[in-house]
VOBA-1610 file (N, C-alpha, C; in pm, whole numbers, padded with zeros to 5 digits, always signed):
BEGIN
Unk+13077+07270+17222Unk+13088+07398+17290Unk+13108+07512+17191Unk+13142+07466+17105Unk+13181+07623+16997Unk+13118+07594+16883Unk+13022+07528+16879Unk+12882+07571+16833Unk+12791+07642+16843Unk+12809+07591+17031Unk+12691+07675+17097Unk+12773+07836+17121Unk+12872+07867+17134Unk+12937+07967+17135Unk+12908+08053+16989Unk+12897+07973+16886Unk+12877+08028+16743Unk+12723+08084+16780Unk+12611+07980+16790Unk+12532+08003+16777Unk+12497+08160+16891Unk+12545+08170+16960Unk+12511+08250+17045Unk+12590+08400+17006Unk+12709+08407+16967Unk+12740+08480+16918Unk+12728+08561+16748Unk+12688+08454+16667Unk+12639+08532+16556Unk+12490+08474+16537Unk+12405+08505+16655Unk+12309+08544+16673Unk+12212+08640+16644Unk+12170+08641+16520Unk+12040+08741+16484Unk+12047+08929+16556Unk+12007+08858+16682Unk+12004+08954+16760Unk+12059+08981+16818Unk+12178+08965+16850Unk+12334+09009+16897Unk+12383+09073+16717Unk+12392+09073+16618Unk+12442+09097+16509Unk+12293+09237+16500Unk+12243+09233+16552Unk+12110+09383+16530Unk+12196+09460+16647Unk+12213+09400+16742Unk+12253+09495+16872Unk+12374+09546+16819Unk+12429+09483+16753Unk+12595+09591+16709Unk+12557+09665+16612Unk+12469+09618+16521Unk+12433+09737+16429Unk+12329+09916+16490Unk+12262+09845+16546Unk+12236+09944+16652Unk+12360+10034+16699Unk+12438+09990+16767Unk+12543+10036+16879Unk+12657+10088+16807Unk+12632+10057+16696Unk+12716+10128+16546Unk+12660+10254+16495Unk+12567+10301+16548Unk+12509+10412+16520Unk+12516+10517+16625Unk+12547+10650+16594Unk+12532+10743+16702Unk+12434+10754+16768Unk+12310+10788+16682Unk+12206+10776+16773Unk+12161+10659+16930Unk+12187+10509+16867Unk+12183+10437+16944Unk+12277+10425+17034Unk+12382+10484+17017Unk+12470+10447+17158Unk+12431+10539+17269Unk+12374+10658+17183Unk+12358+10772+17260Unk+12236+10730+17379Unk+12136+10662+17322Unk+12008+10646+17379Unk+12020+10488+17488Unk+12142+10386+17428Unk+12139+10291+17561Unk+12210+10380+17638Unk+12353+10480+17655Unk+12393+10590+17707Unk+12304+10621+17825Unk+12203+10716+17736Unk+12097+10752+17796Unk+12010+10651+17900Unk+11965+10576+17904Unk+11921+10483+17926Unk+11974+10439+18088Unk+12111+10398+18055Unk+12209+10333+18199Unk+12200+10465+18247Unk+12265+10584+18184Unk+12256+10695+18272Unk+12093+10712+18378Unk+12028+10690+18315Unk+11869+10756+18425Unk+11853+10655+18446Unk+11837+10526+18428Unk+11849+10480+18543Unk+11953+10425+18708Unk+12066+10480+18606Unk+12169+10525+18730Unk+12086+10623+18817Unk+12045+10730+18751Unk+11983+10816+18857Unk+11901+10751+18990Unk+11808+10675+18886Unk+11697+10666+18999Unk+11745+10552+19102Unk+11838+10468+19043Unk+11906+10404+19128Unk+11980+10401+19257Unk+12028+10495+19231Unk+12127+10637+19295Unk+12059+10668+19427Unk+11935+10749+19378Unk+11839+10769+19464Unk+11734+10664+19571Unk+11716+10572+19481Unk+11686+10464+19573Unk+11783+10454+19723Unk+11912+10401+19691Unk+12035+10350+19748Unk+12004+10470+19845Unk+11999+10557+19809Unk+11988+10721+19904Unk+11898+10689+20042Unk+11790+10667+19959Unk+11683+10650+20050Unk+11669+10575+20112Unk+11753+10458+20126Unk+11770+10359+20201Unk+11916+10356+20284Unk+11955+10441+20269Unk+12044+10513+20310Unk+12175+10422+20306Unk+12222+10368+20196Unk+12304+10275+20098Unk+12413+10391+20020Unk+12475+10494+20113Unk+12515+10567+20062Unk+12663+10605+19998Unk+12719+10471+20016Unk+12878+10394+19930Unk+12778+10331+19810Unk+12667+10279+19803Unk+12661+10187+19679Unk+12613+10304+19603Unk+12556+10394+19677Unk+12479+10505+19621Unk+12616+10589+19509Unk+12688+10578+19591Unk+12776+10684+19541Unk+12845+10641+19422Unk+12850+10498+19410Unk+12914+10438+19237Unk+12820+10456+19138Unk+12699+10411+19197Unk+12581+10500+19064Unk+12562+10623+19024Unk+12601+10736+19101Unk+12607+10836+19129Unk+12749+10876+18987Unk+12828+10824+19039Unk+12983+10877+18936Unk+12904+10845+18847Unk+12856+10640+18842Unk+12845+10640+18702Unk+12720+10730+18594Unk+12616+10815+18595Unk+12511+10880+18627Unk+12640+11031+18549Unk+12705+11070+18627Unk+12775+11199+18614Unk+12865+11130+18485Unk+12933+11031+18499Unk+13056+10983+18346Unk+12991+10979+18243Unk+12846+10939+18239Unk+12810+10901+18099Unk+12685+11027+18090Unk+12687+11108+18154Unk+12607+11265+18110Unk+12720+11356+18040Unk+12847+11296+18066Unk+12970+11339+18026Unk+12982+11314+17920Unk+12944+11230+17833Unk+13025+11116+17776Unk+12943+11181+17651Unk+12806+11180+17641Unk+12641+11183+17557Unk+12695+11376+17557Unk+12752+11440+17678Unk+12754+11568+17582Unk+12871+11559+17487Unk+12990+11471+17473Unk+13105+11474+17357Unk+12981+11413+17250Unk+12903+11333+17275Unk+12892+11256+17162Unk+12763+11385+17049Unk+12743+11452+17126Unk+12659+11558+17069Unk+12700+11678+17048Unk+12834+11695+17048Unk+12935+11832+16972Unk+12879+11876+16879Unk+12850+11750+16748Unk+12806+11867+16621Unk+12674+11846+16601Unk+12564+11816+16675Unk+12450+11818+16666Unk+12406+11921+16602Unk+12409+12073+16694Unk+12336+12150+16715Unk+12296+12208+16549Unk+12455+12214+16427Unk+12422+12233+16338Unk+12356+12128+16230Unk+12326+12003+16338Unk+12190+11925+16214Unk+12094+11991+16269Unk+12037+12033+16366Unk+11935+12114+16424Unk+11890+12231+16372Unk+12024+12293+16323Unk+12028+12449+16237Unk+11977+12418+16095Unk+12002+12313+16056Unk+11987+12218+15912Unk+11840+12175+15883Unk+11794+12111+15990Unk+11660+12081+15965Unk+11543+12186+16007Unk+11639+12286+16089Unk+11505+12414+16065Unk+11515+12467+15953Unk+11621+12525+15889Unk+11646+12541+15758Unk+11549+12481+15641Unk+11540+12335+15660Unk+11508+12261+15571Unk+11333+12266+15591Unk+11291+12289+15661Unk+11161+12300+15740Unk+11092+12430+15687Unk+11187+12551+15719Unk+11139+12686+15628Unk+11126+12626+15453Unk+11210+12582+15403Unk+11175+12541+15247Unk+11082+12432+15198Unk+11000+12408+15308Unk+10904+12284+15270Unk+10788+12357+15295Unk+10690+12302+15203Unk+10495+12365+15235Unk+10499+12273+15303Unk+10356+12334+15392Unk+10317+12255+15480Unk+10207+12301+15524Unk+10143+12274+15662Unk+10056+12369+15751Unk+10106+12442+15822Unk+10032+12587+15845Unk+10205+12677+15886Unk+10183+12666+16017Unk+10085+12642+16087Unk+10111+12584+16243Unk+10224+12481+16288Unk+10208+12341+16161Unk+10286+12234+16182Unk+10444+12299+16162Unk+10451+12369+16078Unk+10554+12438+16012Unk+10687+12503+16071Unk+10599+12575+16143Unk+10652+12718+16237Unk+10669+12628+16369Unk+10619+12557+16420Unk+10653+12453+16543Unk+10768+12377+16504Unk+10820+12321+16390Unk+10886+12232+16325Unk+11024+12305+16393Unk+11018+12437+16305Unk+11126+12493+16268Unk+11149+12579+16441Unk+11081+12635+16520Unk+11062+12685+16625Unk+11190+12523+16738Unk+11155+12455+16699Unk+11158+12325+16811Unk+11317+12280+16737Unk+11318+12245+16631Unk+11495+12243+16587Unk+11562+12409+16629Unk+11527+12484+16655Unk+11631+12594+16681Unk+11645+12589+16876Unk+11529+12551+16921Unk+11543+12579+17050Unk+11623+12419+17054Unk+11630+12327+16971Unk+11727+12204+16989Unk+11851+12239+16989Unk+11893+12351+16882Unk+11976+12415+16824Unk+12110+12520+16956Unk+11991+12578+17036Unk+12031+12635+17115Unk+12039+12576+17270Unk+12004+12425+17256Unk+11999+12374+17405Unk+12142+12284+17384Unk+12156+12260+17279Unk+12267+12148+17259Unk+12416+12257+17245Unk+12382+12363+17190Unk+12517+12472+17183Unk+12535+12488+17273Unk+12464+12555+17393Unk+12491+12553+17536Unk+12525+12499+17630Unk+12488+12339+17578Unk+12536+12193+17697Unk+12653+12189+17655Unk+12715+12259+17532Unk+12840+12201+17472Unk+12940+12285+17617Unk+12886+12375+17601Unk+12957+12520+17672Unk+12972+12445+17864Unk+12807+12415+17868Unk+12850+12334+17991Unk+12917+12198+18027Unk+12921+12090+17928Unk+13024+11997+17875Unk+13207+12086+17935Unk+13216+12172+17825Unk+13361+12210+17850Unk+13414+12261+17971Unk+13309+12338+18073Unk+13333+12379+18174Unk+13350+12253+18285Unk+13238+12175+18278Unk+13274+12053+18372Unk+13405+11944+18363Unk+13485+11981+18214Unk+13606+11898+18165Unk+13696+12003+18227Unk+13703+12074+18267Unk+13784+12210+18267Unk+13848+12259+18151Unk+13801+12239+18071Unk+13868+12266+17936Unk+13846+12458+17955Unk+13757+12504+18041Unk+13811+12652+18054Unk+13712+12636+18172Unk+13720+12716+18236Unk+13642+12748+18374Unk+13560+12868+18424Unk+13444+12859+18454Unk+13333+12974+18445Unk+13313+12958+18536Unk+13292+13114+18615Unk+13300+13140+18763Unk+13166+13083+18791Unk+13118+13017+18902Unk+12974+12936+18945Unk+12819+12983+18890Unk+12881+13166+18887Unk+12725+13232+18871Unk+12717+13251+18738Unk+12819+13219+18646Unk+12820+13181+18486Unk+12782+13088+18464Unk+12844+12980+18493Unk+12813+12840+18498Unk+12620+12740+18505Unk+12602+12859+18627Unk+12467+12808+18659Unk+12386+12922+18549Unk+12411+12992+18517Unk+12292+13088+18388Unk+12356+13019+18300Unk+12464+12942+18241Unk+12478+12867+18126Unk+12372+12755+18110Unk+12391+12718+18251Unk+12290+12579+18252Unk+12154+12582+18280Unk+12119+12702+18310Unk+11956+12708+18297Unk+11939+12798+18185Unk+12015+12833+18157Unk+11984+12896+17962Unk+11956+12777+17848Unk+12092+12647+17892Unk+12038+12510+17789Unk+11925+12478+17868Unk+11873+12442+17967Unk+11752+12407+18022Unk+11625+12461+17933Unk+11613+12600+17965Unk+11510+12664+17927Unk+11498+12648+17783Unk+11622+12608+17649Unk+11606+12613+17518Unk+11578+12450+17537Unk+11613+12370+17645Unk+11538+12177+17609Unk+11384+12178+17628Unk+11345+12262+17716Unk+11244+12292+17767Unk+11146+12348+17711Unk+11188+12448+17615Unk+11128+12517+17511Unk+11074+12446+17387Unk+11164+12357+17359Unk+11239+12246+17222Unk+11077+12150+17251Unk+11052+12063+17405Unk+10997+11988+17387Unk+10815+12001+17427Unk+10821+12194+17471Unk+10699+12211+17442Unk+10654+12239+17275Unk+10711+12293+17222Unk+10713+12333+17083Unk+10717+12169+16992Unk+10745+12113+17049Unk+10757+11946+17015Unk+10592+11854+17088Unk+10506+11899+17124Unk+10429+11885+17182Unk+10304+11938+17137Unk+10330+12087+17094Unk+10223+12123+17045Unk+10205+12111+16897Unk+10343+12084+16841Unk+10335+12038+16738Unk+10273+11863+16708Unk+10294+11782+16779Unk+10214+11713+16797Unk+10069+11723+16823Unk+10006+11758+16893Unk+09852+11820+16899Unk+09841+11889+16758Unk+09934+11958+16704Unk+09842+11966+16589Unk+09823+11873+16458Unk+09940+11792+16499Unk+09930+11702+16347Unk+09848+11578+16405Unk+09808+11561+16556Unk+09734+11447+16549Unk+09587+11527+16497Unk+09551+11621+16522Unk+09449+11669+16485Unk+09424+11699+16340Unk+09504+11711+16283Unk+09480+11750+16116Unk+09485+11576+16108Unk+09566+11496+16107Unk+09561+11391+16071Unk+09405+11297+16130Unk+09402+11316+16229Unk+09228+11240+16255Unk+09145+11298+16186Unk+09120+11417+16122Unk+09049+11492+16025Unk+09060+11424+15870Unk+09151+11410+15848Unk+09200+11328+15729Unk+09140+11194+15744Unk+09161+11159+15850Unk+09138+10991+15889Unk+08971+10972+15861Unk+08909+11072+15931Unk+08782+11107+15900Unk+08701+11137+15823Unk+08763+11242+15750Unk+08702+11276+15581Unk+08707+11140+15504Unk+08809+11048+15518Unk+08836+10945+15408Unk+08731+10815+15436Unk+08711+10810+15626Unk+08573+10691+15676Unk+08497+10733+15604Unk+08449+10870+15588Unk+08269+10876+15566Unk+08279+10955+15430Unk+08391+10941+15361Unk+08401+10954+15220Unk+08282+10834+15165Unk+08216+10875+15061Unk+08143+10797+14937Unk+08221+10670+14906Unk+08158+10548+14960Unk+08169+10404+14906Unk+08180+10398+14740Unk+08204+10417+14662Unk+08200+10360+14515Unk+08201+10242+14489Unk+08173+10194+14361Unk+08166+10024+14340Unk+08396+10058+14297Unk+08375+10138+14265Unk+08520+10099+14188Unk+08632+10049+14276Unk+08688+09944+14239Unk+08729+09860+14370Unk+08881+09946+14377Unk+08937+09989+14258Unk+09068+10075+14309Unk+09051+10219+14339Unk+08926+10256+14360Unk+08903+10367+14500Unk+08917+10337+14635Unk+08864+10176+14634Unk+08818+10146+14772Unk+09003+10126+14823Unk+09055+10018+14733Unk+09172+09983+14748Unk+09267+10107+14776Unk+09297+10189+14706Unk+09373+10337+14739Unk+09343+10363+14844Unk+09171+10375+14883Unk+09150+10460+15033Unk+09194+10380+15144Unk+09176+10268+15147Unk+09230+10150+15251Unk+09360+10211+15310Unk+09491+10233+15158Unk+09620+10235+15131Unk+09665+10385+15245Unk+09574+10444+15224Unk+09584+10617+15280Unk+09545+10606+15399Unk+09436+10498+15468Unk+09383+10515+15584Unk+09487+10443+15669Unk+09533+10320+15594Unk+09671+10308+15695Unk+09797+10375+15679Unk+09796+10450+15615Unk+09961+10520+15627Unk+09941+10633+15696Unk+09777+10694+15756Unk+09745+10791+15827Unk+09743+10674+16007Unk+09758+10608+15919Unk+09752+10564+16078Unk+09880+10508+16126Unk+09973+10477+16088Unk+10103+10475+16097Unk+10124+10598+16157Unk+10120+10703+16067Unk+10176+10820+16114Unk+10086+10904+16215Unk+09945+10830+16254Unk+09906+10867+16397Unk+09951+10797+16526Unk+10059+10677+16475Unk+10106+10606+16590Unk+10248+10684+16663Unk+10346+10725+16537Unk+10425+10766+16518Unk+10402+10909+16609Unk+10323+11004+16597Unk+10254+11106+16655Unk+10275+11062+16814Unk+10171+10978+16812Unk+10104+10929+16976Unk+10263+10850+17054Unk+10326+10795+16990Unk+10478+10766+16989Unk+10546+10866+17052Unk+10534+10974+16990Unk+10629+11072+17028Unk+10603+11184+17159Unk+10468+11216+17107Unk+10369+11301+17218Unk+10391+11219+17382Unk+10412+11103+17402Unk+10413+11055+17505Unk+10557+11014+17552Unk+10678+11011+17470Unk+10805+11065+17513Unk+10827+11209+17592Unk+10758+11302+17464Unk+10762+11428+17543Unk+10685+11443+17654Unk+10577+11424+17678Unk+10541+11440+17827Unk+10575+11387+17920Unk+10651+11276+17936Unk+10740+11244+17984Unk+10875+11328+18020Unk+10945+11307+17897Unk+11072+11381+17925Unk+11050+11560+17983Unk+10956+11589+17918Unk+10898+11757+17958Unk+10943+11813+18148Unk+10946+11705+18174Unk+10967+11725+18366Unk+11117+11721+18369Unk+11202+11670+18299Unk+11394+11693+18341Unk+11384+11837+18314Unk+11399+11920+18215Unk+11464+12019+18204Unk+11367+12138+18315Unk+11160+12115+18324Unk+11127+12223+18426Unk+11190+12159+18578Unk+11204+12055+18590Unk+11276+12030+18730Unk+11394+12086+18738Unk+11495+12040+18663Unk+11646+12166+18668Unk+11639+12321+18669Unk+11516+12366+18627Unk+11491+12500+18604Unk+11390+12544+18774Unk+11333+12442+18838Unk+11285+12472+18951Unk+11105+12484+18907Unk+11098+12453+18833Unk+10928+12501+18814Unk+10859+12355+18861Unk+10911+12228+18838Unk+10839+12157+18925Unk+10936+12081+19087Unk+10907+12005+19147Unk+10982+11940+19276Unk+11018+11788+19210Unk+11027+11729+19123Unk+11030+11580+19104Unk+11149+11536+19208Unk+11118+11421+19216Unk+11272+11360+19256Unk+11378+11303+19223Unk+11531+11264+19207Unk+11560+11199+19117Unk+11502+11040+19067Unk+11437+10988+19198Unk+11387+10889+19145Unk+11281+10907+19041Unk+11183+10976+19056Unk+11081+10998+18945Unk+11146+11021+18822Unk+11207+11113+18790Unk+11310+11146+18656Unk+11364+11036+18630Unk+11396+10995+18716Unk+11506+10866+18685Unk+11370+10794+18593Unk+11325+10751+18652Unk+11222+10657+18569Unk+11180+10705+18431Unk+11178+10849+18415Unk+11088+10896+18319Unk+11194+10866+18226Unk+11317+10913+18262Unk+11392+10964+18160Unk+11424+10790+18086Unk+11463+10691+18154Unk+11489+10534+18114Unk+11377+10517+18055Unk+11238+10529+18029Unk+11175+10492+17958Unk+11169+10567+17831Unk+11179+10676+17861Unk+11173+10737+17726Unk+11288+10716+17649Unk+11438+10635+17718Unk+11534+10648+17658Unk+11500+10504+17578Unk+11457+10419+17641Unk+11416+10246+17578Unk+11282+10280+17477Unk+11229+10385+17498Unk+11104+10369+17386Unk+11158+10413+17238Unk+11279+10528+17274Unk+11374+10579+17170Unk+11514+10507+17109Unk+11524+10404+17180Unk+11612+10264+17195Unk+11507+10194+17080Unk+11391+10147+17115Unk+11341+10066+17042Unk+11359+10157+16854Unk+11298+10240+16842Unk+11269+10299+16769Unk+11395+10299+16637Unk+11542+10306+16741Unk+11646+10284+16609Unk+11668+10142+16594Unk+11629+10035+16679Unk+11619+09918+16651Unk+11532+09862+16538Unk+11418+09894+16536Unk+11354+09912+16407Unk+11370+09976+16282Unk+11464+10130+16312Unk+11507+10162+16172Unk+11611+10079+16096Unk+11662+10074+16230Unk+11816+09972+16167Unk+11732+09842+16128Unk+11671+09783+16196Unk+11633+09622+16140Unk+11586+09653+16008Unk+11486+09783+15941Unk+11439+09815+15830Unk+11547+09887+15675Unk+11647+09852+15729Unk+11757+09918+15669Unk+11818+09776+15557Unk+11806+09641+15679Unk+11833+09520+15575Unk+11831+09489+15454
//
């Protein structure tokens, strides 16, 4: 029995899951994760009109939206940091100016949730019609963040398939460490067109929470609910792999 207890407990992948869950990012994103699909859960139970079971998904849904704004207090100035860092790098100034455009509206959606964070702790209290322009002010800067995150995508998949392209119908040479180099470049353009297509499809996804809180589209919580759990497990996977690459 405490073999199989060994074996199961210092398990590969139970010993990745704590390293994961040792990281801010990742706690933030399984966080994320139970939270939306608490939502859509929530909503289900609703609709079936399950509205005691409804209501424990519901708290739990509200505790851990609670929880993900403490854990993102000092974000906003890595956000201030990497636009910063974004102005001092060449680049393409489309890719550039989107870069730095999309960390400030990160910058300013996460300063603001902080503000709505403290009001929902009562840590000070803002009369309702404050409260609600606090919270569609962070809306409109998440909202902003992940169109500017979007079109910045469209443009680097496009410079990058251009690249991808010039290098196919580049001149064959006999010299075999041309051929070998170009191979080397055509997959690290393609890595980083996955990485692209990776991300572009989080954001269109996630793109519907913040215009739904803002009223520009009708979703429901079930739909959100869904969007938001996948995008939180596709962003789940993602530090699972950095961390496994960290070994």
């Amino acid at each position: 029995m405490s073999s199989v207890a060994s074996q199961v407990i210092l398990h590969p992948v139970v010993s990745q899951a704590l390293k994961v869950g040792g990281t801010n990012l990742g706690r933030d994103k399984l966080y994320r994760a139970i939270q939306y699909f608490a939502r859509f859960f929530a909503w289900l139970l609703l609709s079936r009109d399950y509205k005691i079971q409804a209501a424990r998904w519901t708290a739990l849904k509200a505790h851990l939206a609670l929880a993900r704004k403490v854990m993102r207090l000092g974000k906003p100035v890595e956000h201030l940091q990497a636009a910063l860092r974004a102005t001092q790098t060449s680049g393409v100034a489309g890719e550039q100016i989107t870069t730095v455009g999309r960390q400030l509206a990160y910058f300013g959606y996460l300063t603001y949730d902080a503000f709505v964070w403290a009001n929902a702790v009562k840590f000070f209290n803002l009369a309702p019609s404050t409260a609600d322009r606090v919270s569609r002010i962070s809306n409109r800067f998440w909202l902003s963040g992940i169109l500017l995150s979007i079109t910045h995508g469209l443009l680097k998949a496009g410079r990058l398939a251009n690249e991808a392209k010039a290098l196919q119908n580049s001149q064959t040479w006999s010299d075999k460490g041309f051929a070998v180099d170009r191979e080397a470049k055509l997959l690290a353009l393609d890595t980083q067109r996955a990485g692209v297509r990776h991300q572009f499809v989080m954001d269109i996804l996630d793109v519907w929470i913040p215009a739904s809180g803002l009223g520009l589209v009708s979703f429901n919580d079930g739909v959100l609910g869904i969007f938001g759990f996948i995008t939180s497990l596709m962003a789940l996977r993602q530090q699972w792999l950095a961390v496994a690459g960290k070994k």
